[in-house]
Chimera marker file (.cmm) of the C-alpha trace (Angstrom):
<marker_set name="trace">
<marker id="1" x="19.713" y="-15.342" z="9.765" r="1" g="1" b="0" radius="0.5"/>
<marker id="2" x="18.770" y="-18.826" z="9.791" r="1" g="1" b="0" radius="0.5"/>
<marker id="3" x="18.439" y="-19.345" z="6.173" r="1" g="1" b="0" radius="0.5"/>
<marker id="4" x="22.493" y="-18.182" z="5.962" r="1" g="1" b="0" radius="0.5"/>
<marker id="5" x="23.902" y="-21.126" z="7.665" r="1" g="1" b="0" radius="0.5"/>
<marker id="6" x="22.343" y="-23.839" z="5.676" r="1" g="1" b="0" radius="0.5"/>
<marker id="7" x="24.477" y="-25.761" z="3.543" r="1" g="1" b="0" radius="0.5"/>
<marker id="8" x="23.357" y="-24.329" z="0.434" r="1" g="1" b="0" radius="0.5"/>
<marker id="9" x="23.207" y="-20.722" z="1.272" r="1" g="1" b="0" radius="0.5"/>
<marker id="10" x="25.659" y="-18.606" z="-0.810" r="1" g="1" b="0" radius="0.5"/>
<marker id="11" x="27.687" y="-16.896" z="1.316" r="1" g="1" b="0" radius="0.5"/>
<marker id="12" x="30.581" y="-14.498" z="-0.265" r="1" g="1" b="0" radius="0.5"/>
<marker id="13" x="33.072" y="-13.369" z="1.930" r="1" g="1" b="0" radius="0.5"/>
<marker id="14" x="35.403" y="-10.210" z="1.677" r="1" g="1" b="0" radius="0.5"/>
<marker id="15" x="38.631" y="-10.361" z="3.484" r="1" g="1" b="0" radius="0.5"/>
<marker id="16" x="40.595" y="-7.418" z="4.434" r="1" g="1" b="0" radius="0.5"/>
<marker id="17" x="43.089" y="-7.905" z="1.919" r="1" g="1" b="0" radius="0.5"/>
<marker id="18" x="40.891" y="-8.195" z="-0.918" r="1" g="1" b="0" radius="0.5"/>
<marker id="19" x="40.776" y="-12.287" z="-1.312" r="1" g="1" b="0" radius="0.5"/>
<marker id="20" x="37.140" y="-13.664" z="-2.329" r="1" g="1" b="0" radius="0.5"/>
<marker id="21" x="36.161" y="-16.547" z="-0.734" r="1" g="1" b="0" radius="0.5"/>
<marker id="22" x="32.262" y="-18.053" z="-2.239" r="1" g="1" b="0" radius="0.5"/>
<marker id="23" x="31.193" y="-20.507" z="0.120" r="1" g="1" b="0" radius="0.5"/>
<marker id="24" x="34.518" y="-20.909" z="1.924" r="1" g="1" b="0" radius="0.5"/>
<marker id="25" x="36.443" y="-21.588" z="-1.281" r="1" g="1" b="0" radius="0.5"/>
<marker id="26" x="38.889" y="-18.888" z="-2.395" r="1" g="1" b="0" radius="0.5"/>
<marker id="27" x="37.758" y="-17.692" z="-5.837" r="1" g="1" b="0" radius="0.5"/>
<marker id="28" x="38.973" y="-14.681" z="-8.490" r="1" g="1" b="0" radius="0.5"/>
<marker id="29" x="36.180" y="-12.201" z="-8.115" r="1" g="1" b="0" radius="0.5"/>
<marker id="30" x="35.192" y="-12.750" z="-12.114" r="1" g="1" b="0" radius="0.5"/>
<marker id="31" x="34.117" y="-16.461" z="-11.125" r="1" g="1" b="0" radius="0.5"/>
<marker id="32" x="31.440" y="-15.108" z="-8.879" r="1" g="1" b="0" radius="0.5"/>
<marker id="33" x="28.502" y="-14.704" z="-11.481" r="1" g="1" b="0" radius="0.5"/>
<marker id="34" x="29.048" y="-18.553" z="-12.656" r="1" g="1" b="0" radius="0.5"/>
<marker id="35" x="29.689" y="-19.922" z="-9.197" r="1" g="1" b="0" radius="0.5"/>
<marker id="36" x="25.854" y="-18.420" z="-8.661" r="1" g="1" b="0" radius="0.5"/>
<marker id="37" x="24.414" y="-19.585" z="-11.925" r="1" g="1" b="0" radius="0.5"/>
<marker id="38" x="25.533" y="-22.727" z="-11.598" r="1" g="1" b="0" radius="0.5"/>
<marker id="39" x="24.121" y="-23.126" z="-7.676" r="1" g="1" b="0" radius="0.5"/>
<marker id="40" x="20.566" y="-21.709" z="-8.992" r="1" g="1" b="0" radius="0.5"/>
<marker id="41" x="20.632" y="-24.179" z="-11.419" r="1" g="1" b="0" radius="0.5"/>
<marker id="42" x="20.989" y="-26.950" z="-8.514" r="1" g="1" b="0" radius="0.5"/>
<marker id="43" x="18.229" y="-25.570" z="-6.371" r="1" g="1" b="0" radius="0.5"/>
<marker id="44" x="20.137" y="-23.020" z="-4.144" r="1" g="1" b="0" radius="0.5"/>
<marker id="45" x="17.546" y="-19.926" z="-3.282" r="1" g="1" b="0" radius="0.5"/>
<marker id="46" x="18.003" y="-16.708" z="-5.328" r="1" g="1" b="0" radius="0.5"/>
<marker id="47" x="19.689" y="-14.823" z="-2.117" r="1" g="1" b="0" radius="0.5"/>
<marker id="48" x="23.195" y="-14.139" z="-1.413" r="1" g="1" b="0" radius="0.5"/>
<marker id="49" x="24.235" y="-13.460" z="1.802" r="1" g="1" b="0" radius="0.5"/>
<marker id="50" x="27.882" y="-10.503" z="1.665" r="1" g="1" b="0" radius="0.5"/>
<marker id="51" x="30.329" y="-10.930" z="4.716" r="1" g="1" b="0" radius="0.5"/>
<marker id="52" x="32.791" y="-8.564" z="4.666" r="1" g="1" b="0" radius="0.5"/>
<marker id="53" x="35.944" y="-7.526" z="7.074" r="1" g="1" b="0" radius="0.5"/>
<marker id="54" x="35.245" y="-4.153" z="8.564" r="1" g="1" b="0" radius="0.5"/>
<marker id="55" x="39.123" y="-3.060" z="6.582" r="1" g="1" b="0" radius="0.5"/>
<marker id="56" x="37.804" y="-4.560" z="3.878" r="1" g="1" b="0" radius="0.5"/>
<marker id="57" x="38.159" y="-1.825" z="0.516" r="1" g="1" b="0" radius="0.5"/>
<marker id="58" x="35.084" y="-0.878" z="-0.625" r="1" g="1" b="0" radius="0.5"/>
<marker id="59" x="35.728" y="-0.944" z="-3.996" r="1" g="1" b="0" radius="0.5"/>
<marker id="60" x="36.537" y="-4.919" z="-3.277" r="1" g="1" b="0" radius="0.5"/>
<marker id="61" x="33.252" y="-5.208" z="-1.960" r="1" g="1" b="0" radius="0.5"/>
<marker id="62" x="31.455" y="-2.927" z="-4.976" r="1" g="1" b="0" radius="0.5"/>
<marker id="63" x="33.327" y="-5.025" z="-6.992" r="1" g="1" b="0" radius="0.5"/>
<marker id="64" x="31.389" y="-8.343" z="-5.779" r="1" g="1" b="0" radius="0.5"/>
<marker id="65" x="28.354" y="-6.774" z="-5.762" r="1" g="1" b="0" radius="0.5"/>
<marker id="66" x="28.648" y="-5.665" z="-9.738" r="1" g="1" b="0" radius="0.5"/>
<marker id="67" x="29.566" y="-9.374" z="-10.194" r="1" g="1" b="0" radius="0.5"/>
<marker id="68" x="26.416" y="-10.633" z="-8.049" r="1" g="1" b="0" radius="0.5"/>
<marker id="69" x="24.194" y="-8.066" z="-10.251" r="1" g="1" b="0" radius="0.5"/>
<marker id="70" x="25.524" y="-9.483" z="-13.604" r="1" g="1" b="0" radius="0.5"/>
<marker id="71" x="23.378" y="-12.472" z="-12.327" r="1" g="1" b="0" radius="0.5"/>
<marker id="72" x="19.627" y="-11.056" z="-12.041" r="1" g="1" b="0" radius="0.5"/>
<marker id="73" x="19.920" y="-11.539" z="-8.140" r="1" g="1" b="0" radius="0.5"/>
<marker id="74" x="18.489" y="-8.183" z="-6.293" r="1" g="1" b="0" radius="0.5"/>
<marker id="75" x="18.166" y="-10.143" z="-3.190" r="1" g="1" b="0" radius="0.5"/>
<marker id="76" x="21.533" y="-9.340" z="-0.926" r="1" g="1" b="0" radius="0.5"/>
<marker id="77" x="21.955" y="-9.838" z="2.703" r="1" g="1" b="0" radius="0.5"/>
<marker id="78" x="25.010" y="-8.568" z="4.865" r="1" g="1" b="0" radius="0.5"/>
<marker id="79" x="26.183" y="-9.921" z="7.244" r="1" g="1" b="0" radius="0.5"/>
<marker id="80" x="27.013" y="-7.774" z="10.379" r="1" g="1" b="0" radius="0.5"/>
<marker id="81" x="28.532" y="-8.951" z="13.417" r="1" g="1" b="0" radius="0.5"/>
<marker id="82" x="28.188" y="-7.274" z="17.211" r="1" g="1" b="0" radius="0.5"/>
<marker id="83" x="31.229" y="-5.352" z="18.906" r="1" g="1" b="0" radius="0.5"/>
<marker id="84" x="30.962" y="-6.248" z="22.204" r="1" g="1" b="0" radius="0.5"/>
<marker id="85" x="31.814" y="-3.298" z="24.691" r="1" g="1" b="0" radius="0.5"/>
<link id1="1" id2="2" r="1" g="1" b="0" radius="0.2"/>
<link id1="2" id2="3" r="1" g="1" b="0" radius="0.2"/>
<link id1="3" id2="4" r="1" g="1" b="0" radius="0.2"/>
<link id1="4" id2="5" r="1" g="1" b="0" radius="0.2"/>
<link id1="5" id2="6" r="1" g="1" b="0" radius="0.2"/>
<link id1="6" id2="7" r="1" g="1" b="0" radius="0.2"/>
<link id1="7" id2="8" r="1" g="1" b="0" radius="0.2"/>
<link id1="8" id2="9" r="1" g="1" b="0" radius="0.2"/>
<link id1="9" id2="10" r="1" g="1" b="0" radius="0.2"/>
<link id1="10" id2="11" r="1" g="1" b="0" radius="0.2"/>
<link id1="11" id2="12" r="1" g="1" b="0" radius="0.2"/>
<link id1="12" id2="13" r="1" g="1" b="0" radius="0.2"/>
<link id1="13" id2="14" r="1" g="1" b="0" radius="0.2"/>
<link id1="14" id2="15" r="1" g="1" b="0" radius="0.2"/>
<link id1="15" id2="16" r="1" g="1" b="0" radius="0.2"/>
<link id1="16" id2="17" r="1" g="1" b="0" radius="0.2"/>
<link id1="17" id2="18" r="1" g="1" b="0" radius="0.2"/>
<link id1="18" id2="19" r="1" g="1" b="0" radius="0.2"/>
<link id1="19" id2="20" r="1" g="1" b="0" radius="0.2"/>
<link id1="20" id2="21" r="1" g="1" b="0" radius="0.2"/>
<link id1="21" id2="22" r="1" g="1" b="0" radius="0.2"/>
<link id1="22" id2="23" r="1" g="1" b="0" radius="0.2"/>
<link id1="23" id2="24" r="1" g="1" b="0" radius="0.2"/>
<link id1="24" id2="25" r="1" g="1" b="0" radius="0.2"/>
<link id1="25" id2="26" r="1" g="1" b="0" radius="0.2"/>
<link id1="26" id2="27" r="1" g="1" b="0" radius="0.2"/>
<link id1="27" id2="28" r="1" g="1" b="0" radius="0.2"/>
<link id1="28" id2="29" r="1" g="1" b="0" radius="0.2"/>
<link id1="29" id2="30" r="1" g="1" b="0" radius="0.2"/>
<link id1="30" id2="31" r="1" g="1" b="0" radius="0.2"/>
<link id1="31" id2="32" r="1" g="1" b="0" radius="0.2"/>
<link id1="32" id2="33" r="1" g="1" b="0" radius="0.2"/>
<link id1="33" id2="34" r="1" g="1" b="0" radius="0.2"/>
<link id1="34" id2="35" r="1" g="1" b="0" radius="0.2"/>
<link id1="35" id2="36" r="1" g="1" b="0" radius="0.2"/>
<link id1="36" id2="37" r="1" g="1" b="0" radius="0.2"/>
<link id1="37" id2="38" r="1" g="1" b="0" radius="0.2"/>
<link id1="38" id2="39" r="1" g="1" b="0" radius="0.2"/>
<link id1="39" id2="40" r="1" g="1" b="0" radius="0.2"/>
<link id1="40" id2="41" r="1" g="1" b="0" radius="0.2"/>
<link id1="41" id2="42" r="1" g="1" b="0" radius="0.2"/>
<link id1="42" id2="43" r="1" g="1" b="0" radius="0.2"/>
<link id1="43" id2="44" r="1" g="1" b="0" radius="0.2"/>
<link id1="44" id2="45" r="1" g="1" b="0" radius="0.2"/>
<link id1="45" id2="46" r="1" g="1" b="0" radius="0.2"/>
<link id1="46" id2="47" r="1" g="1" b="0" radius="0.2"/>
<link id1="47" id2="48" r="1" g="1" b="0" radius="0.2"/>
<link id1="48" id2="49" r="1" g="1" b="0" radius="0.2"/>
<link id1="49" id2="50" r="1" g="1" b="0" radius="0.2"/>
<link id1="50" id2="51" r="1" g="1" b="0" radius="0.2"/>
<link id1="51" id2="52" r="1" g="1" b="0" radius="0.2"/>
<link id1="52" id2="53" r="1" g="1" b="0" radius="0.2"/>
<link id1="53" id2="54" r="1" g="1" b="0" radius="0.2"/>
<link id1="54" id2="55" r="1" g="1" b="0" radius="0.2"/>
<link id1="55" id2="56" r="1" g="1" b="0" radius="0.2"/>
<link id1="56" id2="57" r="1" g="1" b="0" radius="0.2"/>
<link id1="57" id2="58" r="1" g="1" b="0" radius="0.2"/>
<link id1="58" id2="59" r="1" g="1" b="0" radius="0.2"/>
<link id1="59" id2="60" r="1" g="1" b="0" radius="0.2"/>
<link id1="60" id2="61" r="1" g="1" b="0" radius="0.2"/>
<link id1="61" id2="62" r="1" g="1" b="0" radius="0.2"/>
<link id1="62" id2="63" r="1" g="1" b="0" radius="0.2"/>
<link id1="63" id2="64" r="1" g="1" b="0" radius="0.2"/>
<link id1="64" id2="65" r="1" g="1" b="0" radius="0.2"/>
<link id1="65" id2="66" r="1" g="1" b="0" radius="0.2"/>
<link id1="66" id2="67" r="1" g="1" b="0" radius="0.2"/>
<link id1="67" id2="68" r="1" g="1" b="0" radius="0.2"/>
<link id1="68" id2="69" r="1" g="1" b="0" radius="0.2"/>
<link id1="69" id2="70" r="1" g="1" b="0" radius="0.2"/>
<link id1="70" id2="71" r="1" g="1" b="0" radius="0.2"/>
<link id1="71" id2="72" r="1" g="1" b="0" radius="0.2"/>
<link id1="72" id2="73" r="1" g="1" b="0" radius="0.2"/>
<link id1="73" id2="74" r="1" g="1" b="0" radius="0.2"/>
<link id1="74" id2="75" r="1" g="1" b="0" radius="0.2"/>
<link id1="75" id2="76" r="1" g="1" b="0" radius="0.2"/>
<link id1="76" id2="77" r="1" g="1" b="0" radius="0.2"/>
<link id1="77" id2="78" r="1" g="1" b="0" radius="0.2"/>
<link id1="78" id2="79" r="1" g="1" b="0" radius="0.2"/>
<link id1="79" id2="80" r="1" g="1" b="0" radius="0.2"/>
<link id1="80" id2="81" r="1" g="1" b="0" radius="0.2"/>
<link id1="81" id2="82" r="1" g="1" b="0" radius="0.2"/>
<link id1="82" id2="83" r="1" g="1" b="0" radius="0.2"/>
<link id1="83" id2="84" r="1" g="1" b="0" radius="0.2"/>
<link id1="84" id2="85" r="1" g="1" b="0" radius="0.2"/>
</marker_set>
């Protein structure tokens, strides 16, 4: 996904043990919806891209999506990354 690794993209990440990180920056999970708002507002495209660890809880990662709804954004990308054999 080229449009994911510009600098602008915004990129939530699940970790296993239920941190949130929003473009690389460790964040409570309630901070999400203004972390987006706020990057709209400066021009970032109305996507969001969800990486999340394969142990990762689901209810962690329901959880960000409710938060990324809150914002009007239906556009959601995951990530999903190749086990090699």
């Amino acid at each position: 996904m080229p449009m994911a690794v510009r600098e602008d993209a915004q990129v939530v990440s699940v970790a296993r043990d239920g941190r949130i990180f929003y473009r690389n920056t460790l964040i409570a999970v309630d901070e999400l919806p203004d972390r987006i708002r706020e990057s709209i507002k400066n021009g970032a495209d109305r996507k969001v891209y969800v990486r999340a660890d394969a142990r990762a809880r689901y209810g962690g990662i329901q959880r960000v999506l409710d938060e990324i709804s809150k914002t009007g954004i239906r556009d959601v990308c995951f990530f999903a990354e190749r086990v090699s054999p």
